[in-house]
N, C-alpha and C positions, 0 to 999 in steps of 0.2 A: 125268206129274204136273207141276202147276205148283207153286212156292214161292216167296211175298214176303216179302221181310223189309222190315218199316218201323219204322224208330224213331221213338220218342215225338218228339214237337213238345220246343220250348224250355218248359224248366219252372223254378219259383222256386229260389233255393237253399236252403238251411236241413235240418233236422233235425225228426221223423224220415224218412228218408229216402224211404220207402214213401208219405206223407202231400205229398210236394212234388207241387202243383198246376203244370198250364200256369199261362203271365206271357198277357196279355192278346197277345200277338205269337204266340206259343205256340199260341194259341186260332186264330191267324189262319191261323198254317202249315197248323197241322190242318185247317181246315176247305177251304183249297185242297189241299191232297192224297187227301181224301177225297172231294172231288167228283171226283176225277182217278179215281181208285181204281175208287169208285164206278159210273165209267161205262164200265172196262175189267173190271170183274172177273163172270163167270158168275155166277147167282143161288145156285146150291150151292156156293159157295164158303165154305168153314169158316174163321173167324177166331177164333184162337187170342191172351189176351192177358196178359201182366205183371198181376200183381194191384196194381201199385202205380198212384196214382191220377192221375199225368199220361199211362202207357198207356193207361188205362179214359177217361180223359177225351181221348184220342187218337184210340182207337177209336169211342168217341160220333159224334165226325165223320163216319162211317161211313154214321151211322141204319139201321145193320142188328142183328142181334142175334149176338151173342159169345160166349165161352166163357172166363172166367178163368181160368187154369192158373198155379198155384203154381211149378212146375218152372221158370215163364221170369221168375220177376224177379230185381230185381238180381243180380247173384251168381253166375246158371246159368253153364251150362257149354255150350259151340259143339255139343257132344253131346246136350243138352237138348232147343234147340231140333230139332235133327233128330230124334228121337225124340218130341218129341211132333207133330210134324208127320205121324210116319210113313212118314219119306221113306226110301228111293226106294219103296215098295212102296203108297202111297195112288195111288188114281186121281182125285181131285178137287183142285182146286185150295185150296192152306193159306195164309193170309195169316197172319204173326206179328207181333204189335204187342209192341216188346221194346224194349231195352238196347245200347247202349255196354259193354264192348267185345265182348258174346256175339257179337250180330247182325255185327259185323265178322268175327268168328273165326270165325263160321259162313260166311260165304262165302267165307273164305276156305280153309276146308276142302271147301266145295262144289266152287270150280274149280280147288283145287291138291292138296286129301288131305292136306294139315298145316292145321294152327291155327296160324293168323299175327296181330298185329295190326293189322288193316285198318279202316282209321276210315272210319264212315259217319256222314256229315251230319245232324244233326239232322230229322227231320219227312220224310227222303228214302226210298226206295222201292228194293229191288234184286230183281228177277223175275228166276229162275231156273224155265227148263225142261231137258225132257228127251226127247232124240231117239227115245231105243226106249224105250218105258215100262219101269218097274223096274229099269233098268240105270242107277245113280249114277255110272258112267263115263260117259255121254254126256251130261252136263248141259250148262248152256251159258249164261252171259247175257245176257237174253233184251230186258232193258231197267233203266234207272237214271233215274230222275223224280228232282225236289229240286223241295220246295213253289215257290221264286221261280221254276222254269219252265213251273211251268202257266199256261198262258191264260186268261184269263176272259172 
């Protein structure tokens, strides 16, 4: 199984929280990381996302189709995200369009087995596979994108 965690692009500030749109820069990241995405990722690949609306507007970038999952926004828990992924026991590839500092804490329980807080870059990308399938012991990182190092 593969697993990406991408966090939303740069988004407005303000109130309510759920309702904070990408900043026109925001709109840019995304849309370089999702042509990146885009042309690494298998066609079944299931994308899972924050119901809040700079994820949804994150995942757009995508131009694939998604799945909103209540359980990953704001707030989740590093246990969240792994559970709705299905991980280590799905065999397809999960992309999760998510949060600050879940997505950190999930990887960081991916490669150490504690929840730490590990900060991940806005609009950045951290793929995560696995040597023997279903064994969460052999995970491994697999790769780390940040919007400013895609090519075009």
């Amino acid at each position: 199984m593969d697993l990406i965690l991408w966090r939303h692009a740069e988004a407005e500030a303000g109130t309510p929280d759920l309702e904070r749109a990408l900043t026109a820069k925001g709109q840019k990241q995304a849309r370089r990381m999702g042509e990146w995405l885009n042309a690494q990722l298998s066609d079944n690949c299931r994308i899972l996302v924050s119901p809040a609306v700079r994820t949804l507007q994150t995942a757009e970038a995508l131009g694939r189709k998604f799945k909103l999952m209540p359980e990953l926004a704001p707030g989740a828990e590093a246990q969240d995200i792994l559970t709705a992924a299905n991980w280590p026991g799905n065999k397809e590839t999960v992309l999760i369009v998510g949060h600050q500092p879940t997505l950190g804490q999930a990887a960081a329980l991916l490669l150490t087995g504690e929840v730490q807080d590990w900060e991940m870059r806005k609009a950045s990308a951290w793929w995560f596979s696995q040597r023997e399938p279903g064994d969460a012991l052999s995970v491994y990182l697999k790769a780390v994108m940040a919007h400013d190092l895609v090519v075009k």
